[in-house]
C-alpha positions, 0 to 999 in steps of 0.5 A: 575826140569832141569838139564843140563850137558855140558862135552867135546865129548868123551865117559868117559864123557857120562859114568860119566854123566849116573853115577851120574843120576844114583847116584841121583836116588839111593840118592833121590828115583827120578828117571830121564826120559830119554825119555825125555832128549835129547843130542845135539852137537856143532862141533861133528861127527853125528856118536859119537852123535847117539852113544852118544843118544843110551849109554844115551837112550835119544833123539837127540837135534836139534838146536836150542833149549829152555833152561828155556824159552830162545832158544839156539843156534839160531842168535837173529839177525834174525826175526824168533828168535823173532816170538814167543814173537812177538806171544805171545805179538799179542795174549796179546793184541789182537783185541777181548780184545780192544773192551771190555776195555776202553783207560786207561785200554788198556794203563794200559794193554800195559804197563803190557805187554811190562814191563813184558812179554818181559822182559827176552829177551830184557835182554839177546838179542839185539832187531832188529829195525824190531822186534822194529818196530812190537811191535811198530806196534802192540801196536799202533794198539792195543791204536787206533783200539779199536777192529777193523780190519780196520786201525783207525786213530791216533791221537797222535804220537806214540813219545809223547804217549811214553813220561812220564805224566809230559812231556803230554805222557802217559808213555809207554815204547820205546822198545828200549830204554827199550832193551838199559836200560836192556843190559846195566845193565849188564855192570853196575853189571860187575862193581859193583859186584866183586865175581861171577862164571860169572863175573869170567868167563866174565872177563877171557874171555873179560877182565874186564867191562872197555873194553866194551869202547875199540874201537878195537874188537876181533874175538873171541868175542860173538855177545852178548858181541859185542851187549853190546860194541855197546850199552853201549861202547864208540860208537856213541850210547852207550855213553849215560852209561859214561856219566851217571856214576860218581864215589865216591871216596874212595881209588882211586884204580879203578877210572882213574884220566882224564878218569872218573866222579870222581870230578865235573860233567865232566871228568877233561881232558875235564874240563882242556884240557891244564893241560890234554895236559901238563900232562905226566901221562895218563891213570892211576888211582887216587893211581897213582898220589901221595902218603901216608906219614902216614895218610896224601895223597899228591899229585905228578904231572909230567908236560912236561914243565914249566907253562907260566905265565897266567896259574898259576891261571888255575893251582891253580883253578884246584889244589883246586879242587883236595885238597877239595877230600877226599881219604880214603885208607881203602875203595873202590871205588864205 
């Protein structure tokens, strides 16, 4: 079992720490070792933290450290954050294993390893297109060399061997497409889940999942939240996640009337470009454009000037559209 206690640097704390260990000794029967704990420090006098270690009787952390499996406070930028899994991915497919298994069991086995053994990494970090291209490497190697030390020819490129069975592939995963994939579910839950310790503390922090696609950055953002702006926001690489999400209409209260996929398969500032530029009412929601009389939603829209002649037939298209959407004030959207 691992405990982790995080408290500010004075020495009340350390006191109280050492009570409830204490405590959970005389409640349990289990006694913690504190030999083997360690007490580390972010922006503390070395000073207080050794006389922190001596009250504790433990060891002194170095950064950065291992916290279920994950190293902590190291730069995942950096190469050698990523050796041990580049390690651990080389010895799972290492050269002796290709000469004993043919090429749908190396196929079979470089599958299981990039879907399973990496998995936790790539859905917390950013993977660097040097560490990309290791694992590229090394499983190229692996399908080609069949065991041997010499560079063996490859018949296929890497490309088409990572397309699916339908398109002629064999269905290996593009690491980082798959990192993409696993980092910008966390923006999806940001979305979808509504109660949560870490969505409380996220959004105090960042504000809610919508300013992933804000352009401007703040200074005081991780680099984790900035990998995920770049992945999943509205830069130039991280469009591909708005584009894919469409919502389904309930009440109107989250979805944005011009901004979002909530009618049709484009969002309606570029379906209406006229209307859009006509309209005064920008960037608001859905329960923003209209209002409830008893069980009936009508619609109210603002224009800047009257519309010409020719344009009424785009008007009433675009006003069709909207009379065959449902609203429903008594459930969420989703």
């Amino acid at each position: 079992m691992t405990l982790c206690f995080l408290c500010k640097d004075n020495i009340q704390n350390i006191v109280t720490i050492k009570s409830i260990l204490r405590c959970f000794q005389l409640a349990s029967g289990l006694k913690v070792n504190l030999n083997k704990s360690s007490i580390g420090g972010i922006r503390i006098d070395v000073v207080n933290l050794q006389r922190y270690a001596v009250m504790m009787n433990c060891n002194i952390m170095k950064l950065p450290f291992k916290y279920l499996g994950v190293p902590i406070g190291g730069s995942h930028n950096r190469v050698a954050f990523w050796n041990g899994l580049v390690e651990k991915v080389r010895n799972k497919l290492s050269k002796w294993k290709g000469k004993n298994i043919s090429m749908a069991g190396r196929v079979t086995l470089i599958k299981s390893v990039i879907s399973a053994l990496p998995l936790y990494f790539m859905s917390l970090f950013k993977v660097s297109k040097t560490v990309c291209k290791e694992l590229i490497r090394i499983q190229r190697q692996f399908l080609w060399g069949w065991g041997h030390d010499s560079k063996k020819m490859a018949w296929v490129s890497w490309n088409t061997v990572c397309k699916n069975r339908e398109s002629g592939g064999l269905g290996v995963k593009v690491v980082e497409k798959f990192n993409k994939a696993l980092l910008g579910k966390w923006k999806w839950r940001l979305g979808l889940e509504e109660e949560g310790l870490w969505i409380d503390i996220v959004n105090s922090k960042y504000g809610s999942w919508r300013s992933l696609d804000s352009i401007d950055s703040k200074k005081c953002e991780s680099r984790w939240w900035r990998d995920l702006r770049s992945i999943s926001g509205n830069s130039e690489g991280g469009q591909w996640f708005n584009k894919n999400l469409i919502w389904s209409i309930r009440s109107g209260s989250k979805i944005y009337f011009w901004e979002d996929v909530w009618v049709g398969i484009t969002v309606l500032k570029v379906a209406y470009p006229r209307i859009y530029a006509n309209s005064i009412q920008k960037n608001l929601k859905i329960q923003d454009f209209g209002e409830w009389q008893g069980q009936n939603w009508n619609w109210n829209f603002f224009w800047r000037r009257a519309w010409f002649e020719w344009e009424h037939t785009m008007v009433d298209d675009f006003c069709a559209v909207l009379q065959r959407c449902v609203i429903n004030k008594d459930n969420e959207d989703r």
